[in-house]
C-alpha positions in Angstrom: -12.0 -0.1 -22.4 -10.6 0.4 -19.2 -11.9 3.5 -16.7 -10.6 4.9 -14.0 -12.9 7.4 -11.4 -11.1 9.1 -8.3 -14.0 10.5 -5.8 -13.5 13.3 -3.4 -15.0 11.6 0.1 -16.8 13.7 2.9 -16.9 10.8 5.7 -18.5 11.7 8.5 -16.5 11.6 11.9 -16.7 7.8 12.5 -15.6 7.1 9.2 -12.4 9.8 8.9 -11.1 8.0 12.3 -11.4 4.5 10.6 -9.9 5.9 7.0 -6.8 7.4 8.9 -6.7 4.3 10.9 -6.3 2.7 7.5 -3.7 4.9 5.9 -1.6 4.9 9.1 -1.3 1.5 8.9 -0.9 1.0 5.4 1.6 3.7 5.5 3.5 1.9 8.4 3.4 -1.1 6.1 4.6 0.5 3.1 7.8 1.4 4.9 8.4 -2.2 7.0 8.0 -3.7 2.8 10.2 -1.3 1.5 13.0 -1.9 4.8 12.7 -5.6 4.2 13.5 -5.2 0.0 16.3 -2.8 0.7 17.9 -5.4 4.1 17.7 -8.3 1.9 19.4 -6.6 -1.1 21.9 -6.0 1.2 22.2 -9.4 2.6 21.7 -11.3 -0.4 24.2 -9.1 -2.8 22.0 -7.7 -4.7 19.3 -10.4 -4.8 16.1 -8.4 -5.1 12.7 -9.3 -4.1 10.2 -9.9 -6.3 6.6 -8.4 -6.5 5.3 -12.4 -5.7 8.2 -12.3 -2.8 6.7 -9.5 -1.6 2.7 -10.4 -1.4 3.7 -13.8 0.8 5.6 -11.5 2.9 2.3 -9.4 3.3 0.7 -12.0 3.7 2.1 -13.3 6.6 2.5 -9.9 7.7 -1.6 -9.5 7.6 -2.0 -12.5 9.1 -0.1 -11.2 12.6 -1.5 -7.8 12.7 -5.0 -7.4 13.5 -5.3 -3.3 12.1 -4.1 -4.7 8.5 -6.7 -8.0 8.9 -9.2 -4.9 8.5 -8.3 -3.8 5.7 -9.6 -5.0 2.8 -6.8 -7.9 0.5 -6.9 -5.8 -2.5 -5.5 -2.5 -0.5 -3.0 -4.4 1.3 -1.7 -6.3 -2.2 -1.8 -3.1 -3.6 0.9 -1.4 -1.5 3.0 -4.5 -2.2 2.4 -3.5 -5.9 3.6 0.5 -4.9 6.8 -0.5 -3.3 7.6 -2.9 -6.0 6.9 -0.2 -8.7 8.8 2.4 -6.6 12.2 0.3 -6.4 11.6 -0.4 -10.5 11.2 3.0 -11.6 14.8 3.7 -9.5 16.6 0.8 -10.9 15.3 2.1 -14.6 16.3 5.6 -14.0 13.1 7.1 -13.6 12.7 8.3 -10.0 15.0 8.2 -7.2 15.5 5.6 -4.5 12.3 5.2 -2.6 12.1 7.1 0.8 10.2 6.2 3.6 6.9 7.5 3.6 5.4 10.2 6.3 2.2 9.4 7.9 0.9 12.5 7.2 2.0 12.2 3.6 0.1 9.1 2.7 -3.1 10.2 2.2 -4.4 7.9 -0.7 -5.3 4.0 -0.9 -6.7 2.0 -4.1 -9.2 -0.4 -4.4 -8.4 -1.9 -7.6 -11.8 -3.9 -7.9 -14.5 -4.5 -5.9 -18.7 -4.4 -5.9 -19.4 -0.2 -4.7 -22.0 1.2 -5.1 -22.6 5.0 -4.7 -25.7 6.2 -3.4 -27.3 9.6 -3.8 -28.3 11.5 -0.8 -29.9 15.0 -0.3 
């Protein structure tokens, strides 16, 4: 059986820089993914992108910029997984096209898995 647990954070001032340094920069990368899908559909006549396409393009894309080489793979793979699934749920009728995102809009990130622990503090 698969779980899912969403936590409620209260980072202390260090931390809620580097967190909205995080989400700034994953928004800015959601909306350069989602500008290259749409320009190649364009180009190409309709040829889409795939959700493979699209990781070797973040790839290369996290290879150039140093903020997204801080971010953990998983996070950045996973935004590649959010644009794809936005575009799908448009061509299948279930959401419109897929705006840009706002930074101060994007206010969540996933870590789909990875070793946390969470500590207990009085």
């Amino acid at each position: 059986m698969l779980a899912a647990f969403r936590y409620r954070l209260y980072p202390k001032p260090g931390q809620e820089r580097l967190l909205k340094s995080h989400l700034s920069a994953l928004c800015r990368f959601y909306n350069e993914l989602r500008d290259i899908k749409i320009e190649r559909w364009r180009r190409e006549k309709h040829a889409s992108l795939s959700e493979d396409d699209l990781r070797r393009i973040a790839l290369d894309m996290r290879k150039r910029d140093e903020r997204l080489k801080e971010i953990h793979s998983q996070v950045v793979q996973n935004v590649t997984t959010r644009v794809s699934t936005a575009f799908k749920n448009y061509l299948e009728g279930r959401a419109r096209f897929p705006k840009r995102k706002k930074e101060r809009r994007y206010r969540s990130f996933t870590y789909p898995q990875s070793g946390f622990k969470l500590r207990q503090s009085r």
